[in-house]
C-alpha positions in Angstrom: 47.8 2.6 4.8 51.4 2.2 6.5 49.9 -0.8 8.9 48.8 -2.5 5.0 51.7 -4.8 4.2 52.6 -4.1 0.3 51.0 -6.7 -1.2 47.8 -6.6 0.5 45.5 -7.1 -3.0 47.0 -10.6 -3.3 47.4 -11.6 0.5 43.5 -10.9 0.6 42.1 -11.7 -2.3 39.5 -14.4 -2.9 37.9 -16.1 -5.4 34.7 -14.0 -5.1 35.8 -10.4 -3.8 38.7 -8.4 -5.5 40.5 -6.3 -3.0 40.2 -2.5 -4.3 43.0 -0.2 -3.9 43.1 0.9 0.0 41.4 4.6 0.3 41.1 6.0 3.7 37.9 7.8 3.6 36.0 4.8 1.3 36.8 2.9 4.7 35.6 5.5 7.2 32.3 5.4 5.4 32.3 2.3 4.9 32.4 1.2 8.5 30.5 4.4 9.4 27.7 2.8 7.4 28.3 -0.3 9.6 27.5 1.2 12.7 24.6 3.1 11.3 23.4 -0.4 10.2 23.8 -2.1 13.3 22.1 0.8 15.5 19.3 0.9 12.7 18.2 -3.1 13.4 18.3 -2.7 16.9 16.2 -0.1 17.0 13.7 -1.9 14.1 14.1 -5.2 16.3 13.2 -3.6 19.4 10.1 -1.8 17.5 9.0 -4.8 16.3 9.1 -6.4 19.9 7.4 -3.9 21.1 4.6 -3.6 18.5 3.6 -7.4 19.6 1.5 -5.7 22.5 -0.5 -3.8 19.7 -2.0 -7.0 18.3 -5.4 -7.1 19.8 -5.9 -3.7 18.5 -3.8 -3.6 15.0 -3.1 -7.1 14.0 -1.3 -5.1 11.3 1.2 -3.3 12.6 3.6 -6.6 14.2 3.1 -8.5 10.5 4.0 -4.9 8.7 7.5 -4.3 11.2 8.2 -8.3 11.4 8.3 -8.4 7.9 10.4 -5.2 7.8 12.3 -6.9 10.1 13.1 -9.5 7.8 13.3 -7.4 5.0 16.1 -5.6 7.0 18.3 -8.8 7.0 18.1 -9.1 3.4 19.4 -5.7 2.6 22.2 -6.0 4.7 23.2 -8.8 2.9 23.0 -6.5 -0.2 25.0 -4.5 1.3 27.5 -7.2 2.3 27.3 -8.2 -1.4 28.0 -4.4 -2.8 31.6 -4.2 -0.8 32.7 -7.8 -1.9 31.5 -7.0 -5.5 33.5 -4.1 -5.7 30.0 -2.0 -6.5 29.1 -4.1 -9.4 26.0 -2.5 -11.5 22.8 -3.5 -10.5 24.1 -3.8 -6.7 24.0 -1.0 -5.2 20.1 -0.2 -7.5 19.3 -2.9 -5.8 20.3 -2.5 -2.4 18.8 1.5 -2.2 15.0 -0.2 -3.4 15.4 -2.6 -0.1 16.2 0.1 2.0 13.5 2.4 -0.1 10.8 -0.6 1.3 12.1 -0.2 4.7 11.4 3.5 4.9 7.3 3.0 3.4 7.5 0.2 6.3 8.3 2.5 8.7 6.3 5.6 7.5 3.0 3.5 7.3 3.4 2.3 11.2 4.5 5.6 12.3 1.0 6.7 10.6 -0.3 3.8 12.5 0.6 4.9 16.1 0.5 8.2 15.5 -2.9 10.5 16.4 -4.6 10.3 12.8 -5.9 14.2 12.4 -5.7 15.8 9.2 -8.0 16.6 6.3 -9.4 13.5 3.4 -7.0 13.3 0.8 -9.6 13.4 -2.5 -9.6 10.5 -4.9 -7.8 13.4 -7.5 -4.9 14.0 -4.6 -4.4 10.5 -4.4 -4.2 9.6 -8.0 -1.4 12.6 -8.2 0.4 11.5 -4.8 0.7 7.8 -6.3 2.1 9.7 -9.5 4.7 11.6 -7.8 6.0 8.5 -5.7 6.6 6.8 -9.1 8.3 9.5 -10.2 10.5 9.5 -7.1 11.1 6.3 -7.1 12.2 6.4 -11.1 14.6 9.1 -9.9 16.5 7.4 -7.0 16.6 4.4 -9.9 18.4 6.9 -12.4 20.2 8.9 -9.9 21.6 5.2 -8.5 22.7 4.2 -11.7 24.1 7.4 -12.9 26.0 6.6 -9.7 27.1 3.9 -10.8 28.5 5.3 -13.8 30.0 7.6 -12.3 32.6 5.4 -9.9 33.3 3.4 -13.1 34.4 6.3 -14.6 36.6 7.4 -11.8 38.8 4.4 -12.3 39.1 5.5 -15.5 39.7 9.3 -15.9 42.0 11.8 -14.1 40.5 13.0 -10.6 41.5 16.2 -11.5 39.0 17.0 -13.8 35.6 16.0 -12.7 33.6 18.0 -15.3 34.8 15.9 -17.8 33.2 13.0 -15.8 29.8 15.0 -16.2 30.7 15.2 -19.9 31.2 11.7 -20.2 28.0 10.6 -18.8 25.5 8.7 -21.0 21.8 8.7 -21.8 21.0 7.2 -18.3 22.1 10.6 -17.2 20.6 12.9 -20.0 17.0 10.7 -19.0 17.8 11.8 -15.5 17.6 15.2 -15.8 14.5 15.6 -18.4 12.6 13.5 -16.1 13.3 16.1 -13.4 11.0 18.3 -14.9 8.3 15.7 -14.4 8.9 15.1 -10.8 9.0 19.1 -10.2 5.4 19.2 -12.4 3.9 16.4 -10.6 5.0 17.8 -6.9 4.0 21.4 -7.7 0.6 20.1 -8.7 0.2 17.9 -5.8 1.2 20.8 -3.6 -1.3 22.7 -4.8 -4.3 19.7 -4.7 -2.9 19.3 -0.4 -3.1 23.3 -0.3 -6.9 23.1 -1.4 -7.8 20.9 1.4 -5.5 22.5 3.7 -3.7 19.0 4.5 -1.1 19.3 6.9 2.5 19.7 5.8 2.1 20.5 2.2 4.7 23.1 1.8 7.4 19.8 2.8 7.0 19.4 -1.3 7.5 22.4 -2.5 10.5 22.8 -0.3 12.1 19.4 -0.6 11.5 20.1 -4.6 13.6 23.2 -4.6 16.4 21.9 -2.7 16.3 18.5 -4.6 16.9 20.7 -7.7 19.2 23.1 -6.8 21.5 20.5 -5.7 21.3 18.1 -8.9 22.1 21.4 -10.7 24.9 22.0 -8.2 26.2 17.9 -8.9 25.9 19.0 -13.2 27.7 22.1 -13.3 30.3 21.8 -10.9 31.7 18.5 -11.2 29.7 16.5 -9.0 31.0 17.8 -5.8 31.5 14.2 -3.4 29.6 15.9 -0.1 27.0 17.4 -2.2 25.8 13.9 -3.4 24.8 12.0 -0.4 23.0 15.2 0.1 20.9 14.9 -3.2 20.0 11.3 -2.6 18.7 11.9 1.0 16.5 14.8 0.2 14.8 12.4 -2.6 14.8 9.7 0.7 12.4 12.5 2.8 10.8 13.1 -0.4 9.8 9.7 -0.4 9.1 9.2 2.8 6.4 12.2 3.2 4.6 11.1 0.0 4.3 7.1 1.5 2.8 8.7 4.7 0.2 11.0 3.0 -0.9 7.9 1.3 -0.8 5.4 4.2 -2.9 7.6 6.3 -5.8 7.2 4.3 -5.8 3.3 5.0 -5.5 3.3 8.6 -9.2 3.2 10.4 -10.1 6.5 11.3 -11.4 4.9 14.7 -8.2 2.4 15.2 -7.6 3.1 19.4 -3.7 2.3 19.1 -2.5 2.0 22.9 0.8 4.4 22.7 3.9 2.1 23.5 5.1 2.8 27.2 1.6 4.3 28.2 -1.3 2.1 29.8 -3.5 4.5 28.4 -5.6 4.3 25.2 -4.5 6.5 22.5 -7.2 8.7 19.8 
């Protein structure tokens, strides 16, 4: 802050971004989040390289990490967008679906390269896995807008007193947390359904449900703690990203021969 000269908001300021007020650890994250980014699409471009040799065997799978690829460049320019909007609504909803699209994309090739074992998933178990993705989905939209609520209000109210901030929270919120009760439903009975047919990993939902919840009731009684939240949001991330690869593994050709990347030999 001491290297900021006093009147940094105006030096700095532009017609399209307003320059917040300067807060160390927003920056560390921010920039952390940077680094993340870059490492995240060099690994993605090198994967999509990479998956080029696959095309005689999966024409799929370079279309499906191209077009992630692609995908990829458009969220970080939501994410540019959410800093020089100063999180304006909408943005940062926005910018967590594109990144939501780039975790399917990368669940249904992993399913794609993978060995592909397991037990059918029944037309019932299907139905009730597309369910509980919705429902997952609709949460992260919620949760990301209840966010969003939230940083509005704490430009508004005293840090102090962050239970008020809970207090203060609308029906976007209130929606949020009945709707909880259908995602725990849904997962419970899709647990159950992959437990009948002994499908590998099945007690992921149950577990991931458990700690989901316990944490959102940790963010509602306590004051929405800051390092609990990230915490909350990437549990519903794995969440997601178990269900899409349950699903996608029913679409990939049982008898695909996938060459494993690095190895001359063909893969089951």
């Amino acid at each position: 802050m001491s290297q900021l000269p006093a009147d940094y908001r105006i030096r700095f300021r532009t017609p399209s971004a307003e320059i917040a007020e300067f807060n160390v650890v927003h920056t560390w994250v921010e920039y952390l989040n940077r680094l993340v980014g870059m490492a995240s699409g060099l690994a993605m471009l090198g994967t999509a390289v990479l998956s080029l040799r696959q095309r005689p065997r999966d024409p799929v799978l370079p279309v499906l990490l191209l077009g992630a690829l692609g995908l990829f460049g458009l969220v970080s320019w939501l994410g540019r967008v959410v800093v020089h909007t100063n999180l304006l609504p909408w943005n940062i909803t926005l910018h967590m679906l594109g990144a939501l699209v780039l975790v399917a994309a990368a669940m249904v090739a992993a399913v794609r390269v993978g060995p592909n074992k397991g037990a059918e998933l029944s037309e019932g178990s299907r139905r009730m896995l597309w369910a509980l993705l919705i429902s997952t989905v609709t949460q992260i939209v919620l949760g990301t807008q209840v966010r969003e609520q939230v940083d509005h209000l704490s430009e508004t109210l005293d840090p102090c007193c962050r239970q008020r901030w809970v207090d203060q929270l609308g029906l976007v919120f209130a929606v949020h947390k009945a709707s909880a009760w259908v995602l725990v439903a849904l997962g419970l009975s899709s647990f159950v359904m992959l437990r009948a047919q002994q499908v590998r990993w099945a007690w992921v939902l149950p577990t991931l449900l458990g700690a989901e919840y316990g944490l959102g009731v940790i963010l509602a009684r306590y004051g929405l703690p800051t390092l609990v939240q990230p915490g909350h949001l990437f549990l519903a991330v794995l969440l997601f990203g178990r269900i899409v690869a349950w699903l996608a593994a029913r679409v990939v050709p049982r008898a695909l021969p996938l060459r494993p990347l690095g190895d001359g030999r063909m893969g089951a």
